[in-house]
N, C-alpha and C positions, 0 to 999 in steps of 0.2 A: 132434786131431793125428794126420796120418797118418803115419808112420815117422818119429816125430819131428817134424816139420814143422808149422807151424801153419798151418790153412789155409783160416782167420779165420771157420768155421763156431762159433756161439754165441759171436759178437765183431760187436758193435756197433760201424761207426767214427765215431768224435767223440765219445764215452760211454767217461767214464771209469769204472771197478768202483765208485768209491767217490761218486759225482757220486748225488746221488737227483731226486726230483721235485718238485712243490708241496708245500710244507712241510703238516703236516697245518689248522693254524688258518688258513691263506689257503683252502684248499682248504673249508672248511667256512663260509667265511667268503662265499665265490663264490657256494657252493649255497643259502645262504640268501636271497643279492643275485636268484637266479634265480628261487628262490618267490617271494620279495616284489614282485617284477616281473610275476610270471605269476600271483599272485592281486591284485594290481590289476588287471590287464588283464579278469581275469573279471572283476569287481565294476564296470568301466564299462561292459560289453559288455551282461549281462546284464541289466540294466534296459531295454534299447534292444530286447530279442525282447519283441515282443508275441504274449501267446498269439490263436493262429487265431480271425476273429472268423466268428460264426453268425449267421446270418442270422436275425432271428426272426422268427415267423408267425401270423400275426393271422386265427383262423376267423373268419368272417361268417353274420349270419341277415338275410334283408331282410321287412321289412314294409311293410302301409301304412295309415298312422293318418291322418284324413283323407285329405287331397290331399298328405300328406307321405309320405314315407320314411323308417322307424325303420331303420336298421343298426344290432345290437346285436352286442357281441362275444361270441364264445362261448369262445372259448379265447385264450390268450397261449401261445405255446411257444417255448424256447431263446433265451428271454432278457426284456427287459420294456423297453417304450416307454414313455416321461417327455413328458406332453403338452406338455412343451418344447421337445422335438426330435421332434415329429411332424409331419406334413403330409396335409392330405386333398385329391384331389383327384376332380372329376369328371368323366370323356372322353366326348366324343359318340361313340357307337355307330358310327355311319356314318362321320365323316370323320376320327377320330383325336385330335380338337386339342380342348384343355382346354377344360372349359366355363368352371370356375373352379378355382382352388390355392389354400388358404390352411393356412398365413402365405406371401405373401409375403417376409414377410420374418424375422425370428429373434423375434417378439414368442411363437410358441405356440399349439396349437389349442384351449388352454383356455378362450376366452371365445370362442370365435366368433365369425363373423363375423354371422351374424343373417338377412343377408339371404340365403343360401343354405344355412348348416345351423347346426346346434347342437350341441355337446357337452354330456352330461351324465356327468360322474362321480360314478358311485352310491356310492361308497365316500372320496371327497374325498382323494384319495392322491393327486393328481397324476400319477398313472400309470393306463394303459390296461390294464385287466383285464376281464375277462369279468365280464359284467353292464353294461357302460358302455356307453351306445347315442350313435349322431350321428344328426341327424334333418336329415336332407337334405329344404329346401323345394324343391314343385312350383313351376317359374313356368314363363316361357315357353318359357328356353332348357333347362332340367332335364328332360329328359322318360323316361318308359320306356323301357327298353332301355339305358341310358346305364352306364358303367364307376364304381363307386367306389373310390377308392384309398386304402389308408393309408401311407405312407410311412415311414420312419425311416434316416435319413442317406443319401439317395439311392438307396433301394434298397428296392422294392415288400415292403410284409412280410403285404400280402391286399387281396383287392378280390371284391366280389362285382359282380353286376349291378342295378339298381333296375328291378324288376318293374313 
């Protein structure tokens, strides 16, 4: 009040003195509605981030036993292939295009296919670990110089060359 006068500094208008706010148990009642809201929403969300996937990498040694082609694995790293989401394939050197792929299709390169190569798992694990060699047959269209590939989910995880 300046000389008397009011001159509605520290006067709120439409606020009465005696008027208060949300009662205390609504207001506690709200804060709760908003954690329980915002820890559901974490608990759908978080299942849905998948952690970052690594690629893994498959060392190779080539030989030749016979007229064949030992590929033995020598390391697995940053992660492990399940000879049922593998894939082998072999590229001609020169022109790019598959010699052969197998599986075709989701059957798995654990039994091979025979006429072009073989898997063995030294360890009977269903998984490609080092010691597990394919034995890639010589014929007409397989020949030296040629690309092997191992695959796992579309995405090269080692290849050497057949010597």
């Amino acid at each position: 009040m300046a000389n008397g006068k009011n001159t509605g500094i520290g006067r709120c208008r439409g606020f009465e003195k005696d008027q208060k706010g949300v009662s205390p148990v609504i207001g506690t009642i709200l804060m709760v509605a908003i954690t329980v809201v915002l820890a559901g929403t974490l608990v759908v969300m978080i299942p849905r981030i998948s952690p970052p996937q690594t690629n893994v990498m498959v060392g190779f040694i080539t030989d030749i036993e016979g007229s064949d082609w030992v590929v033995k694995v020598l390391s697995v790293q940053q992660g492990t292939i399940g000879t049922d989401e593998a894939v082998v394939q072999v590229t001609n050197a020169t022109t790019g295009a598959a010699m052969f792929r197998y599986p075709d299709s989701g059957r798995g390169i654990g039994a091979g296919d025979k006429t072009n190569f073989e898997f063995y798992d030294n360890n009977k694990d269903g998984m490609i670990n080092s010691g597990d060699s394919f034995f890639v047959h010589a014929n007409k269209n397989i020949t030296a110089g040629h690309t092997f590939t191992l695959f796992k989910g579309g995405q090269s995880a080692g290849e050497t060359k057949l010597l």
